[in-house]
Every structure is written in structure tokens, then in C-alpha cells.
C-alpha positions in Angstrom: -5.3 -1.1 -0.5 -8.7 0.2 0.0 -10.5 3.2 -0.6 -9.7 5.5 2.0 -6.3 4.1 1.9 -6.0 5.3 -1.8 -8.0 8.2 -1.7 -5.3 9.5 1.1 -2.4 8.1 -0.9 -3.9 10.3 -3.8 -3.9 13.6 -2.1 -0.3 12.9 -0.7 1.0 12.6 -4.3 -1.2 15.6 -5.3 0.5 17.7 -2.4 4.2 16.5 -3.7 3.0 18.2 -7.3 1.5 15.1 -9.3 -0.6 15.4 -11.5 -3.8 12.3 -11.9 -3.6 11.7 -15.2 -5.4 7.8 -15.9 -5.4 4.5 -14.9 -4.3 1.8 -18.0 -2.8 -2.1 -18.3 -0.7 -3.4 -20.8 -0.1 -2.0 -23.7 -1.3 1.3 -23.4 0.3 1.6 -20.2 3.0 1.1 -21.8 2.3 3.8 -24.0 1.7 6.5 -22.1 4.5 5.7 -20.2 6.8 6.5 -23.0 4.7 9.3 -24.7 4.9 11.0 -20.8 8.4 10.6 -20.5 9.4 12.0 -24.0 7.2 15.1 -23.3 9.8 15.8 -20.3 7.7 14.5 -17.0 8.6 12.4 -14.2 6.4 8.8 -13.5 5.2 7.5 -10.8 2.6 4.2 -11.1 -0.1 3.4 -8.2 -1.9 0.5 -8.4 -5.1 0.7 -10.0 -8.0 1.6 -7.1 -11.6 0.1 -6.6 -14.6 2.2 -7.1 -17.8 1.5 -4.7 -17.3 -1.8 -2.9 -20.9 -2.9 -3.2 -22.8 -4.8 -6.6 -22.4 -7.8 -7.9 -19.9 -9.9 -8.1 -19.0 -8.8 -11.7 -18.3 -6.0 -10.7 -16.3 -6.8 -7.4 -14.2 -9.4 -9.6 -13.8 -5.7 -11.9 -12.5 -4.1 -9.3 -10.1 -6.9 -7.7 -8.7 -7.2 -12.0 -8.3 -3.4 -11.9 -6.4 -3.9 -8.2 -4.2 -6.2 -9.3 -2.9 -5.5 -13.0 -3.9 -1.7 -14.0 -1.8 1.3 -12.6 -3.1 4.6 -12.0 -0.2 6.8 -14.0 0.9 10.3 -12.0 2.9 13.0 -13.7 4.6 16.1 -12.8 7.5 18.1 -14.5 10.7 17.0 -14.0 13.2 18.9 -11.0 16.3 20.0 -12.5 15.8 18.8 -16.0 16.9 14.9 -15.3 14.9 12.3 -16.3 13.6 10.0 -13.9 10.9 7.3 -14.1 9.5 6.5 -10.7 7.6 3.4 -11.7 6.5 0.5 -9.3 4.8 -2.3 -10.1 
């Protein structure tokens, strides 16, 4: 996905009600998954996005890890009291 791609994917989920909150792997994704969904909001993952495509290549091979394994975690409140978890990855 690039940057314009994501940066326009961002502002269609902002306009459905999420909420940005961060982007984690692993573990802590993990986490925050479960702390989000026992505080009573709905999930949705996005893959993790690049920042400026220019640099080194440290930072390009940065960007492509962050692509590739992190998510970006969205929240909003859940509709109608049911829990859901909207999570693809």
C-alpha cells in the first residue's frame, strides 16, 4: 500500500467513527488488543504504513518490516453493545 493509498484509507476509517490510536507487533499488539476490547471498543487492524520513502536503506528496510508485520490498531465504541473484533491480518 503506499502513502497516499494509506493516508486515504486513514480518513475513510476516520469518517466511519475510528479512532487512530497506534501502530504495534507481537506481543503488545496483542495486548492492546485485549485491553481495547475489555474496555468495550470495536477493532479494526491496518497494516502498518511507511513514513517518507526516501533515506537509506535502513531505513527503507524499516519501513518495508513495519509494512509487513506491524498493524496500525483503530478503535471506536461498539454499535449496539455487541462485541465485535474487526481484525485482519
Amino acid at each position: 500500500m503506499s502513502q497516499a493509498d494509506a493516508e486515504q484509507r486513514a480518513e475513510q476509517l476516520a469518517r466511519e467513527g475510528w479512532t487512530r490510536r497506534f501502530t504495534a507487533l507481537g506481543a503488545r499488539l496483542e495486548e492492546a488488543i485485549a485491553l481495547y476490547r475489555g474496555l468495550g471498543y470495536e477493532i479494526t487492524l491496518e497494516p502498518g504504513t511507511p513514513g517518507s520513502s526516501e533515506g537509506t536503506d535502513t531505513l527503507a528496510c524499516a519501513q518495508c518490516f513495519v509494512m509487513s508485520v506491524a498493524r496500525t490498531i483503530y478503535t471506536r465504541p461498539l454499535a449496539g453493545g455487541t462485541r465485535e473484533h474487526r481484525a485482519e491480518r
